[in-house]
Backbone as JSON, one array per atom type, in Angstrom:
{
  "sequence": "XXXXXXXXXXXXXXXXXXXXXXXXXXXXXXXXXXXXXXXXXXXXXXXXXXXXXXXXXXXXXXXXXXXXXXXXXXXXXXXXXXXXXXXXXXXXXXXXXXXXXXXXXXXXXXXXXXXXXXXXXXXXXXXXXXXXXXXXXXXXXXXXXXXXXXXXXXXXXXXXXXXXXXXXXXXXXXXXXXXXXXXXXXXXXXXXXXXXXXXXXXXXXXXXXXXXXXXXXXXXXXXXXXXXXXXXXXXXXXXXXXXXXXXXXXXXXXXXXX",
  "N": [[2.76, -52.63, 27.64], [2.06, -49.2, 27.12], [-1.07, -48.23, 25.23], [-1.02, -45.23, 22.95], [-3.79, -43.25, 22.47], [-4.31, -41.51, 20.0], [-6.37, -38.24, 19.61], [-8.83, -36.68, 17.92], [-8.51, -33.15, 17.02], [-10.96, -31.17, 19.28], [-14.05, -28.82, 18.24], [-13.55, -26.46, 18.82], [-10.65, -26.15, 19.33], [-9.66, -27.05, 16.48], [-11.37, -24.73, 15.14], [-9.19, -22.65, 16.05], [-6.68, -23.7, 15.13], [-7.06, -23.65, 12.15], [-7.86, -20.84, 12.19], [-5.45, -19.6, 13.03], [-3.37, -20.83, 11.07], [-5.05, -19.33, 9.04], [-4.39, -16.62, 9.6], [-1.52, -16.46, 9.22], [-1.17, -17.26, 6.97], [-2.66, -14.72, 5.54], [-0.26, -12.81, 6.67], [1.56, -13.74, 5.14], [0.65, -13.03, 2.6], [0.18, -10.15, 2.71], [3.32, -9.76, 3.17], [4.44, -10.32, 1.05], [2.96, -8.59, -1.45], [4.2, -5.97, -0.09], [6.72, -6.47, -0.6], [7.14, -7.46, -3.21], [5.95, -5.27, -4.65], [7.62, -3.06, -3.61], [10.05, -4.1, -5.03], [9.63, -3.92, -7.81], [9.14, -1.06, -7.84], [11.33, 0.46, -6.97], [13.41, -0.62, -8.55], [12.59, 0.34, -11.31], [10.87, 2.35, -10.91], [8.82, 5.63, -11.52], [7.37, 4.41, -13.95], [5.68, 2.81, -16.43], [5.54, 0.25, -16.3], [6.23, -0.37, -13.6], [4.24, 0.54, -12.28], [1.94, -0.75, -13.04], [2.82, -3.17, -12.36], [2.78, -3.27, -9.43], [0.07, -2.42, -9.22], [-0.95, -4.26, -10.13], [-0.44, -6.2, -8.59], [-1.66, -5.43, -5.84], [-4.42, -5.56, -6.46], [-4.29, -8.34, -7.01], [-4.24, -9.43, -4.15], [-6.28, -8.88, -2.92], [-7.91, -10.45, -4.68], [-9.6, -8.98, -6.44], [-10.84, -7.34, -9.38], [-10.39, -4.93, -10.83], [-8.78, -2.13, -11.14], [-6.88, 1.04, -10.54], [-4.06, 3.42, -10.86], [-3.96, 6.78, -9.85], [-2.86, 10.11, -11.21], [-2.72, 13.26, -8.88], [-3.58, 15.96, -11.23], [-3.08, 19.3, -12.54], [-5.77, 20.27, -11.36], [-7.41, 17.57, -11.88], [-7.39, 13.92, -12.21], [-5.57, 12.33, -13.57], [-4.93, 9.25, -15.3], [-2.04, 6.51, -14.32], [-1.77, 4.12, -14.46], [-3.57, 1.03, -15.0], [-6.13, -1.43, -15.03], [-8.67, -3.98, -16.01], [-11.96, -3.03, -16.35], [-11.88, 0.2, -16.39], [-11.26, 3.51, -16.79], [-8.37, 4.3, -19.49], [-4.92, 4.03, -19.27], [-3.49, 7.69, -19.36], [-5.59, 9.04, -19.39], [-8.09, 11.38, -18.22], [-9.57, 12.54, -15.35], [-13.18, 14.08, -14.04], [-13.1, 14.98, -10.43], [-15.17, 13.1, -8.36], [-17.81, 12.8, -6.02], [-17.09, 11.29, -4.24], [-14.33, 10.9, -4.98], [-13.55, 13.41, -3.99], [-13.94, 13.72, -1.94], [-11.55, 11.55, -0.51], [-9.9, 12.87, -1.39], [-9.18, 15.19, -0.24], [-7.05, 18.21, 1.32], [-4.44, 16.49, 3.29], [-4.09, 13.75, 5.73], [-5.75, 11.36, 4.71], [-7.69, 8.3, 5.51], [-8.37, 5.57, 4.41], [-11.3, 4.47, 1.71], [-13.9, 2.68, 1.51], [-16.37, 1.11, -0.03], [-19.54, -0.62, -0.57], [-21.04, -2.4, -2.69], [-22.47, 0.29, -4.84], [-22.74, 3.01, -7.4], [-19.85, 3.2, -9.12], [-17.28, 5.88, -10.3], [-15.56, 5.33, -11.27], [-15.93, 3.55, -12.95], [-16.16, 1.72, -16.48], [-18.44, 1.12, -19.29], [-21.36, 0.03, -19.44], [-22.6, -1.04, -17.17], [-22.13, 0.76, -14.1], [-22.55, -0.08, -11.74], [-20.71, -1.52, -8.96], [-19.81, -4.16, -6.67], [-17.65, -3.7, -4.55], [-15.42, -1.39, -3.76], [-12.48, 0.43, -2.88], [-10.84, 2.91, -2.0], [-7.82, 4.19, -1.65], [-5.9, 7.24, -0.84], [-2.46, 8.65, -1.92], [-0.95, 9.88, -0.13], [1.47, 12.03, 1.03], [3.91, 13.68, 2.61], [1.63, 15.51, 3.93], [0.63, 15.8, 1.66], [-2.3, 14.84, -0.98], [-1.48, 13.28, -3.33], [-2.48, 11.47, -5.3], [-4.58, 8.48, -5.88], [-4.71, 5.07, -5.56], [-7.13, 3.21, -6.58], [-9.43, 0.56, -6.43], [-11.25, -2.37, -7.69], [-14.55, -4.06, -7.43], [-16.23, -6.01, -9.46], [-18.16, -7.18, -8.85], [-19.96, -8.89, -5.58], [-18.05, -8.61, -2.59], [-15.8, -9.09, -0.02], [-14.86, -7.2, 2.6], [-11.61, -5.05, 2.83], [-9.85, -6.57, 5.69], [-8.78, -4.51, 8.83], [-5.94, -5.0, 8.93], [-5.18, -5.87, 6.3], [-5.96, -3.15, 5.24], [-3.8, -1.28, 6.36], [-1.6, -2.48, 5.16], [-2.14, -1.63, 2.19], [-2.15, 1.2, 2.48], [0.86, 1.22, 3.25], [1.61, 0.62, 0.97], [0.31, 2.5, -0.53], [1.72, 4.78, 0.06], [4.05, 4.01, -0.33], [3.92, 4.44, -3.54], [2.92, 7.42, -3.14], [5.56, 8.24, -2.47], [7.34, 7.87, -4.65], [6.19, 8.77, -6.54], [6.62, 11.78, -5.62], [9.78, 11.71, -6.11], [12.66, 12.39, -8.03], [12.83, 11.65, -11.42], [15.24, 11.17, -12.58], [17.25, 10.19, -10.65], [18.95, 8.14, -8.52], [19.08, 4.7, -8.25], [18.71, 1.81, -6.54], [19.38, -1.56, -6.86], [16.66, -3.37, -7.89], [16.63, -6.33, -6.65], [18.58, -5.92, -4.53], [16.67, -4.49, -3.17], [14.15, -5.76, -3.04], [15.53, -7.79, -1.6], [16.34, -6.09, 1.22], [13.72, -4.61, 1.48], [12.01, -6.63, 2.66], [12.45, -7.8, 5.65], [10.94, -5.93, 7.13], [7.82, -4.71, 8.4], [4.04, -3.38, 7.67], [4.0, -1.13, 8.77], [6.18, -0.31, 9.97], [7.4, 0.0, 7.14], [5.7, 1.9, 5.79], [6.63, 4.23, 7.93], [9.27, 4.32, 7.39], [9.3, 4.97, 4.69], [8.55, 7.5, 4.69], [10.86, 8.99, 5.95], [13.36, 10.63, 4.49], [12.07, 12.79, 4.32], [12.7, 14.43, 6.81], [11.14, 14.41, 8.7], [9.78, 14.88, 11.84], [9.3, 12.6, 14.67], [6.55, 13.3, 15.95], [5.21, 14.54, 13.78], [5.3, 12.53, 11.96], [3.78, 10.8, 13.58], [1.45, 12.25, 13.72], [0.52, 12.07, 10.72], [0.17, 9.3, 10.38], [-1.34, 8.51, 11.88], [-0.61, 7.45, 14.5], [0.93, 7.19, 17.73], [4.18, 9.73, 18.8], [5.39, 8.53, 20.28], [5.33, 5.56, 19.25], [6.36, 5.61, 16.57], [8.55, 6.52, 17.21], [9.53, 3.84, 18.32], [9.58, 2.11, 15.63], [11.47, 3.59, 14.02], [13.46, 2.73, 15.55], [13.08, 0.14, 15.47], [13.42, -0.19, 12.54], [16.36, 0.65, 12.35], [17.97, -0.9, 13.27], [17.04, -3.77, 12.13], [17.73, -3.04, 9.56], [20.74, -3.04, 9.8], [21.59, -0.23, 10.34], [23.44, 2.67, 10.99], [22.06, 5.46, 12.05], [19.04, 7.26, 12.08], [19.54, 9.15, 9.51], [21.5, 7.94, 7.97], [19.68, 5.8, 7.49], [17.55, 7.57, 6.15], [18.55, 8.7, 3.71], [19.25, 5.78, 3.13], [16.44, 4.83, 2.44], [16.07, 6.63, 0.24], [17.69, 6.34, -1.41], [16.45, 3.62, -2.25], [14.1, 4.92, -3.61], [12.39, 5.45, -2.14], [11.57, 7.69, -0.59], [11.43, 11.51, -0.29]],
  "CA": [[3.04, -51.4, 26.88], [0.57, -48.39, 26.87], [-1.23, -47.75, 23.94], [-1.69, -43.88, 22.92], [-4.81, -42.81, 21.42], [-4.69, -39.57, 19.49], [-7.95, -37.86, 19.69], [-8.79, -35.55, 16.86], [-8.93, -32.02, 18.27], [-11.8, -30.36, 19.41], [-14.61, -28.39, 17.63], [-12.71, -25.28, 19.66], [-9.32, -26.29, 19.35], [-9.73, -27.02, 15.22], [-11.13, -23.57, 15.27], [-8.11, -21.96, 16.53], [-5.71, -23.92, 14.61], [-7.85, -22.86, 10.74], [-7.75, -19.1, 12.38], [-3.98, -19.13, 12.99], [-3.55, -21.0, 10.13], [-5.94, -17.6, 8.15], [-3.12, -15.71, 9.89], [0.08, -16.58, 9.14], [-1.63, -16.88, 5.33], [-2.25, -13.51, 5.45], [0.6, -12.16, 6.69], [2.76, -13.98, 4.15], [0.08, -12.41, 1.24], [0.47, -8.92, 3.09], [4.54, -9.56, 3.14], [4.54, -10.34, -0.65], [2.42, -7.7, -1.64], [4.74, -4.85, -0.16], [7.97, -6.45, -1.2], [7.12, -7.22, -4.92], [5.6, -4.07, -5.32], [9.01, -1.99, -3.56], [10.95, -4.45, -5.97], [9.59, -2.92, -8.86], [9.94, 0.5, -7.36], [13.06, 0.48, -6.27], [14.02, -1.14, -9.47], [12.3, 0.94, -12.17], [10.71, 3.67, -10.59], [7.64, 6.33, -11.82], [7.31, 4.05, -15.17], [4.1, 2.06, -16.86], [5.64, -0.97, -15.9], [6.27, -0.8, -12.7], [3.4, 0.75, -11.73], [1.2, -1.81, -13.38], [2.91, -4.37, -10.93], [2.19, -2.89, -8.42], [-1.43, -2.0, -9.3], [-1.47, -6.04, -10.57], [-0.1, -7.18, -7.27], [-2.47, -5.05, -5.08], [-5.46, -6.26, -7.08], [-4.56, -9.68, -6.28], [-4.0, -9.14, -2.84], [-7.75, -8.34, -2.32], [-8.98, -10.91, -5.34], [-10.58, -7.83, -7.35], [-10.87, -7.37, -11.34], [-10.34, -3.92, -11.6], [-7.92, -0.98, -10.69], [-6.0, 2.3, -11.57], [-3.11, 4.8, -10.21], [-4.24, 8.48, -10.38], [-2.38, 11.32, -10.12], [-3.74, 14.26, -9.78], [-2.57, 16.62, -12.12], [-4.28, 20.33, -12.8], [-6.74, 19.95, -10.94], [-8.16, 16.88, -12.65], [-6.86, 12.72, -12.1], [-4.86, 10.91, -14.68], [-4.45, 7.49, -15.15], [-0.87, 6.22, -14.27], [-1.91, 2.67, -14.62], [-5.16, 0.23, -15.35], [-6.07, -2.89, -15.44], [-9.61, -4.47, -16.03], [-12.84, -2.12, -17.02], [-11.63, 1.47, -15.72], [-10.02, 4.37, -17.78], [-7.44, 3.42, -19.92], [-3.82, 4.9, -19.19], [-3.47, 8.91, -20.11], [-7.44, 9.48, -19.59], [-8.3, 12.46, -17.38], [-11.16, 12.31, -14.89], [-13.36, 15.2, -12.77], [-13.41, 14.74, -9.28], [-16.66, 12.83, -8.36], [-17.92, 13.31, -4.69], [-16.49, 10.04, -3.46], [-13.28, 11.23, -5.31], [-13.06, 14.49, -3.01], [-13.69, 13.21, 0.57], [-10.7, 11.24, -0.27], [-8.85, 13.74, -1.66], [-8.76, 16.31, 0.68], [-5.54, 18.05, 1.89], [-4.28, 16.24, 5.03], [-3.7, 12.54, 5.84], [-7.1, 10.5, 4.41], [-8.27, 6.78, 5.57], [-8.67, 4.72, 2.75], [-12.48, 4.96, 1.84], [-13.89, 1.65, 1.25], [-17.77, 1.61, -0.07], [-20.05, -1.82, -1.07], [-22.23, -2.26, -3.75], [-22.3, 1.7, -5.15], [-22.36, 3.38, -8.58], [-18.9, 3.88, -9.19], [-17.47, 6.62, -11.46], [-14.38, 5.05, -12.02], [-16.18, 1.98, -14.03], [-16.79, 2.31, -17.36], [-19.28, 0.84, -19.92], [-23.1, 0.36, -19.47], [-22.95, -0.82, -16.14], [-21.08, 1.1, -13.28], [-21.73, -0.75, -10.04], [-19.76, -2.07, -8.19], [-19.99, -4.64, -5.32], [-16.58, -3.14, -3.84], [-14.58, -0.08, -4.22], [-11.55, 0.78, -2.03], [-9.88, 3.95, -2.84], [-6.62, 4.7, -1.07], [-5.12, 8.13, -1.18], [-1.32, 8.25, -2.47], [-0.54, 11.03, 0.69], [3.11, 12.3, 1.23], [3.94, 15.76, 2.89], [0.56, 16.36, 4.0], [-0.21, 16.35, 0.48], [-2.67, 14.34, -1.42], [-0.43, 13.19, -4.78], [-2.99, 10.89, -5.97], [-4.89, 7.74, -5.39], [-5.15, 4.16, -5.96], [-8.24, 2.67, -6.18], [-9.29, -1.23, -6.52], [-13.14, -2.41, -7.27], [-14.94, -5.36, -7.8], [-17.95, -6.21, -10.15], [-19.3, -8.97, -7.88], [-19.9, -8.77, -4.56], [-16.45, -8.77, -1.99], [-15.64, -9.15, 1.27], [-14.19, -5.49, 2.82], [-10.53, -5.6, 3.32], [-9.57, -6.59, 6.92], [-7.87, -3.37, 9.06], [-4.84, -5.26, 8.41], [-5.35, -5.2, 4.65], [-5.71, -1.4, 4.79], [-2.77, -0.79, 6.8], [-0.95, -2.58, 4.07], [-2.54, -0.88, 1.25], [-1.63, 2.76, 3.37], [1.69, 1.42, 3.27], [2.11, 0.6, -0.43], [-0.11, 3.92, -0.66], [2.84, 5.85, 1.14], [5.5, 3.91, -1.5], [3.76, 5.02, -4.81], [3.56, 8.61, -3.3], [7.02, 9.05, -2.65], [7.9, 7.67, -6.11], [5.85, 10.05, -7.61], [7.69, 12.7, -5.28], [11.25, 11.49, -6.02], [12.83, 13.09, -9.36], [13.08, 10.6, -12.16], [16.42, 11.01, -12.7], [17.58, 9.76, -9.07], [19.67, 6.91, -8.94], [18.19, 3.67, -7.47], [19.4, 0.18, -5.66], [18.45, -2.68, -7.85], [15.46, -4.16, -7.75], [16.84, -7.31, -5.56], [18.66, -5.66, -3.24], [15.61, -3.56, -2.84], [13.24, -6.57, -2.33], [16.05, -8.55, -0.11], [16.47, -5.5, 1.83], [12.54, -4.74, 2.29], [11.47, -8.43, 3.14], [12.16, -7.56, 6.46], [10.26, -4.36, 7.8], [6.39, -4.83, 8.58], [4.05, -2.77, 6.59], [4.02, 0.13, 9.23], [8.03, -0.15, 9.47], [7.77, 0.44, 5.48], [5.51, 3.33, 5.67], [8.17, 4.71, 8.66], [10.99, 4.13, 6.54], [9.63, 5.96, 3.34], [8.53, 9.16, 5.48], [12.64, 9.64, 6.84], [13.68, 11.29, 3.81], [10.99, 13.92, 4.35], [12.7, 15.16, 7.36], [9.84, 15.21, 9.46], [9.98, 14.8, 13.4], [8.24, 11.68, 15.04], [5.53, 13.9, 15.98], [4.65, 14.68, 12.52], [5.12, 11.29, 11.32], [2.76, 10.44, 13.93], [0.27, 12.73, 13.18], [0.63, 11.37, 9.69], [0.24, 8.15, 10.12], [-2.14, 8.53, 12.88], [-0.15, 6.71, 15.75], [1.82, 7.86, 18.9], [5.1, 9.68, 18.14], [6.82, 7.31, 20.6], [5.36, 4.57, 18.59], [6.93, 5.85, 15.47], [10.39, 6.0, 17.59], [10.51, 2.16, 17.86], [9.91, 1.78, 14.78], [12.44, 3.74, 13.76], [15.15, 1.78, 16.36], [13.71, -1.37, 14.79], [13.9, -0.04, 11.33], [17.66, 0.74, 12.1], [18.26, -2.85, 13.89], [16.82, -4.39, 11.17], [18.61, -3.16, 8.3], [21.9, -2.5, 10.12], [22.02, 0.9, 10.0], [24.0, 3.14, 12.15], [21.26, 5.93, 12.3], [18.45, 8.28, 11.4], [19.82, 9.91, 8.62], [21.64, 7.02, 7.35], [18.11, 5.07, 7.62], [16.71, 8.34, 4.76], [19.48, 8.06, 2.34], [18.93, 4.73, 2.21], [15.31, 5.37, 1.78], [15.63, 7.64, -0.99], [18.46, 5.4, -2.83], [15.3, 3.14, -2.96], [13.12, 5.59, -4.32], [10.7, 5.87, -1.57], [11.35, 9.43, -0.29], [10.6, 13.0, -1.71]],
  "C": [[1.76, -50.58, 26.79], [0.15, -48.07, 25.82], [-1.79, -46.06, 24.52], [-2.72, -43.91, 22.36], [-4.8, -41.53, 21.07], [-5.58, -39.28, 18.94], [-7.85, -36.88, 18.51], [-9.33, -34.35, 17.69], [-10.64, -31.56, 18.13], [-12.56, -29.45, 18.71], [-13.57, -26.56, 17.47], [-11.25, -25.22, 19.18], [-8.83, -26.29, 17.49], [-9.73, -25.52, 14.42], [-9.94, -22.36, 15.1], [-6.66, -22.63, 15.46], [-6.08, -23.19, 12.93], [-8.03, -21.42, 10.98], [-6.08, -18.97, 12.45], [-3.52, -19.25, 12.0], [-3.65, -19.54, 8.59], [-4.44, -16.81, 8.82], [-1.94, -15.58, 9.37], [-0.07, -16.4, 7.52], [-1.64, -15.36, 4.88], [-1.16, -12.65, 5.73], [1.56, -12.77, 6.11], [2.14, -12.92, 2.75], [0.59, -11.1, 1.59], [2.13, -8.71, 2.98], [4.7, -9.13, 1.36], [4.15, -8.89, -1.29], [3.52, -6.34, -1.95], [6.39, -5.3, -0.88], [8.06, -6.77, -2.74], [7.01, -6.15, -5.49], [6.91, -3.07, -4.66], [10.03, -2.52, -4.5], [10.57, -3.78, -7.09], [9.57, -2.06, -9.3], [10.7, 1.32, -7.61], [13.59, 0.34, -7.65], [13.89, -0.17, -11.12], [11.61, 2.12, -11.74], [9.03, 4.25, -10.94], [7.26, 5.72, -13.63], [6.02, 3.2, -15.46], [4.56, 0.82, -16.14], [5.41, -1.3, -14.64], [4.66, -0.34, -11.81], [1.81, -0.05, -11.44], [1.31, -3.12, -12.43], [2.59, -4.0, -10.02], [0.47, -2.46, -7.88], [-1.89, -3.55, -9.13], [-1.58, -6.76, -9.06], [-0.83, -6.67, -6.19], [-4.3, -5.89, -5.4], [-5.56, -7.78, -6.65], [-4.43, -10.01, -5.33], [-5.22, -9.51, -2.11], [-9.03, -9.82, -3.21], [-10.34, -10.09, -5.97], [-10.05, -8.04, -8.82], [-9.84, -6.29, -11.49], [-9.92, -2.8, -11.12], [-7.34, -0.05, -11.51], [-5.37, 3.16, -10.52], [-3.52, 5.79, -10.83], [-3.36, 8.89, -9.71], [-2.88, 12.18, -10.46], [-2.51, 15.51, -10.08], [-3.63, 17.93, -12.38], [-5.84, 20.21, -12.26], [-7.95, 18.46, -11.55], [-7.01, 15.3, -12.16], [-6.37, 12.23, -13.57], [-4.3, 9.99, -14.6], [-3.22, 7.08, -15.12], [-0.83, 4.66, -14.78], [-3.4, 2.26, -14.3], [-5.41, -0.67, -15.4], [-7.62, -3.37, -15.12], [-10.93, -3.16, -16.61], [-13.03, -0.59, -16.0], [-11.07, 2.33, -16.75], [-8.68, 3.5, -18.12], [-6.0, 4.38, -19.51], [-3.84, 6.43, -20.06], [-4.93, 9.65, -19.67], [-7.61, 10.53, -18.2], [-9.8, 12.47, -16.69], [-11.34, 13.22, -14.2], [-13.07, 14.17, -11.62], [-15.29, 14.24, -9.36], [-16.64, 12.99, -6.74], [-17.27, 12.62, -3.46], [-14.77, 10.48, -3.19], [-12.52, 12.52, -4.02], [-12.88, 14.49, -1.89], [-12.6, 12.74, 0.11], [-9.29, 11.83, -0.58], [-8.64, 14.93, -1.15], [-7.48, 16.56, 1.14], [-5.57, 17.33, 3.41], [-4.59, 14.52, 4.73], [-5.73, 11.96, 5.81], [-6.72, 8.98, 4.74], [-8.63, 6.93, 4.6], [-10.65, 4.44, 2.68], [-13.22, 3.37, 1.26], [-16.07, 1.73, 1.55], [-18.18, 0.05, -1.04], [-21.16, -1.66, -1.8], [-22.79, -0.9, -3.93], [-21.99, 1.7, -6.7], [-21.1, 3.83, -8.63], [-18.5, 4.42, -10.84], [-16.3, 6.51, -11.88], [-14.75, 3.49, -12.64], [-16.66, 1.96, -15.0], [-17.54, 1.52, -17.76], [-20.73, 0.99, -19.36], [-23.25, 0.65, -18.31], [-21.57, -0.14, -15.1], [-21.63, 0.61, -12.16], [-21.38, -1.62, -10.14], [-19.67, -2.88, -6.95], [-18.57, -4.24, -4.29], [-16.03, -2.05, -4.2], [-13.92, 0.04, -3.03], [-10.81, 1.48, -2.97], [-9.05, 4.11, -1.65], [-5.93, 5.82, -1.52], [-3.37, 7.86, -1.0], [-1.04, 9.67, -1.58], [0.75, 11.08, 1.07], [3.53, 13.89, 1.77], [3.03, 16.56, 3.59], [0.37, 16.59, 2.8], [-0.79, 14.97, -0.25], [-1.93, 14.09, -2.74], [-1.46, 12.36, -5.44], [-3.74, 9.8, -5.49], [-5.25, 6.18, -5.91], [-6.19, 3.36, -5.53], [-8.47, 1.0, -7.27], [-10.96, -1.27, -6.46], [-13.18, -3.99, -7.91], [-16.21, -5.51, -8.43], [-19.04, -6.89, -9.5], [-18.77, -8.41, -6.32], [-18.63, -9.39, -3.69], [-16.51, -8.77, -0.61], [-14.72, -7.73, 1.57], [-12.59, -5.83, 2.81], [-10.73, -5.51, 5.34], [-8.67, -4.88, 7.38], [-6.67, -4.03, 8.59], [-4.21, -5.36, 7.28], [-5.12, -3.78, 4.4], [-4.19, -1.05, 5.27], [-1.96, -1.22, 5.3], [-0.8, -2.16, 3.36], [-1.97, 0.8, 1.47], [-0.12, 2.31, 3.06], [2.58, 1.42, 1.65], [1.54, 2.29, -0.84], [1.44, 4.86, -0.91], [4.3, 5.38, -0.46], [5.01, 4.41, -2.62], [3.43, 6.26, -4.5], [5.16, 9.13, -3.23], [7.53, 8.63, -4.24], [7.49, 8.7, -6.81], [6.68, 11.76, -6.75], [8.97, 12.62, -5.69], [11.25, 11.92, -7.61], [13.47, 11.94, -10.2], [14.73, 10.41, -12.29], [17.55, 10.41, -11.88], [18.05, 8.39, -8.99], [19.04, 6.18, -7.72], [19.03, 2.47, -7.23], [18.89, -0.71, -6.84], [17.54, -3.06, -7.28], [15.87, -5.43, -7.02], [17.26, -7.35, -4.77], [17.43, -4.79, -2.2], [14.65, -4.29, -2.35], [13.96, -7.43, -1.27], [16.19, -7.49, 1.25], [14.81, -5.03, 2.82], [11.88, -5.61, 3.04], [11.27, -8.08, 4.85], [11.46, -6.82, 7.92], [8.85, -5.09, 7.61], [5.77, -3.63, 8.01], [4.23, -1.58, 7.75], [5.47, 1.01, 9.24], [8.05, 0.72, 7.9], [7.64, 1.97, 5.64], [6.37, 4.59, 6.41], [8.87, 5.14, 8.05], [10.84, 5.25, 5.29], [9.4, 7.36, 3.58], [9.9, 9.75, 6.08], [13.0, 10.59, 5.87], [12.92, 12.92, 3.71], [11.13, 14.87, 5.69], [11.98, 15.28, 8.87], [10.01, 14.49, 11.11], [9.15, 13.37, 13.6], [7.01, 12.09, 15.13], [4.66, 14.21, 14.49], [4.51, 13.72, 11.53], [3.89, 10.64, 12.16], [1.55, 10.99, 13.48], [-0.42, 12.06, 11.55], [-0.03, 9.94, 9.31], [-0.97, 7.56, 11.4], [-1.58, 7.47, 14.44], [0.66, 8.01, 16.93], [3.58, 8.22, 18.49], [6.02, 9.01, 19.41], [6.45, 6.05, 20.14], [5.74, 4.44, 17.46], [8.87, 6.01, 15.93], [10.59, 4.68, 17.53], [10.17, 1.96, 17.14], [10.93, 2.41, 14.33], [13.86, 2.89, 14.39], [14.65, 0.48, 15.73], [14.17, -1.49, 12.97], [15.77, -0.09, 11.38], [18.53, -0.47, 12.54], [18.21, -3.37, 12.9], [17.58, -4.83, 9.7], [19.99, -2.79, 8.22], [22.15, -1.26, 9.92], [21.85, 2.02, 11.41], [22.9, 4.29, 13.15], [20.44, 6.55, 11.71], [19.0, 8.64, 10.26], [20.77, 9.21, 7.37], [20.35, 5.94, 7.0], [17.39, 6.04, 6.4], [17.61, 8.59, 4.05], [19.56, 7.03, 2.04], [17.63, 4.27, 1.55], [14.89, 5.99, 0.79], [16.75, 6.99, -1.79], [17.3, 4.55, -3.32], [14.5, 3.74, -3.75], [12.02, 5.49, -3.46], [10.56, 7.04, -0.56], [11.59, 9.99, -1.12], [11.89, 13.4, -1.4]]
}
């Protein structure tokens, strides 16, 4: 009878399994992320609560302290939501210089700056070993921005992190576009229904209601507008739906178009 010997893998091969491993980890954290935060959406809408989950569940995404939803309002930011040592809900802030590069009209990258005085941290000390601000863009219009920091030194997010973040971005502007009154899916058909879209799919999906051509979703979103067509054919695969226009009414029953 032959005996086997099973070798323990390779320095190389170990490697590769603890990186795929990092992978598949992340893209379950990155799944979670967008579907908790469209469940509470979807479910409750432009409210303290939900917005707070969604601020909570981005925050821990990244393993940061300290965040807040702005919108901007009169020319000036107010706090939608807070959590850790930042303005408290209601509180009105200028523009600081950081604040404006990212708030420019027109589709902004998320601005992501290490160890910096930041002017969204209050008490004695304001730096910050992280800051990632994400604009809340919809329309070609800046609506607001959520930003995420860390007191202690952080690791950047990965591109694949940001995309994510862009795509939750993209869901708390259309909420703040959509008119409170607007009738919504529940909150569990809303997270069994998102579960399956990837975050670019998402962001896709919540731009239909808005009308706007592939081309202008591309521009948007900075991709190719025949790479915004298959997502659209897998968005409509995905969630059985017959077409386009059925694909942004069901988008805006969620609450994530304007």
């Amino acid at each position: 009878m032959t005996n086997i010997t099973h070798l323990p893998p390779s320095g190389d091969s170990a490697r590769a399994v603890r990186n795929r491993y990092r992978q598949i980890e992340g893209s379950a954290a990155r799944w979670r992320l967008l579907t908790d935060a469209a469940s509470a959406l979807a479910g409750e809408g432009l409210c303290a609560s939900a917005l707070s989950t969604a601020l909570s569940k981005a925050l821990a995404f990244l393993s940061l302290e300290d965040g807040a939803v702005l919108v901007l309002k009169d020319d000036a930011l107010q706090v939608l939501a807070s959590q850790g040592q930042v303005p408290p809900v209601g509180a009105r802030l200028a523009y600081a210089a950081a604040l404006q590069a990212v708030l420019q009209p027109g589709p902004r990258a998320p601005l992501v700056r290490q160890d910096i005085a930041s002017g969204l941290r209050i008490g004695r000390e304001q730096r910050v070993g992280l800051e990632v601000l994400v604009p809340l863009c919809l329309e070609g219009k800046n609506r607001g921005l959520l930003a995420l920091l860390s007191t202690q030194a952080a690791p950047p997010p990965t591109p694949d992190d940001l995309l994510t973040l862009q795509a939750l971005a993209t869901m708390l502007a259309a909420v703040l576009a959509v008119p409170q009154n607007a009738p919504r899916v529940g909150a569990p058909e809303a997270a069994e229904m998102l579960k399956v879209l990837t975050p670019r799919e998402l962001q896709v999906f919540a731009l239909l209601p808005s009308g706007w051509t592939n081309a202008a979703m591309g521009e948007h979103l900075g991709i190719a507008a025949g790479t915004v067509k298959v997502h659209v054919e897998r968005i409509l695969h995905k969630l059985d739906l017959n077409d386009r226009t059925q694909a942004a009414v069901r988008a805006a029953d969620l609450g994530l178009g304007a």
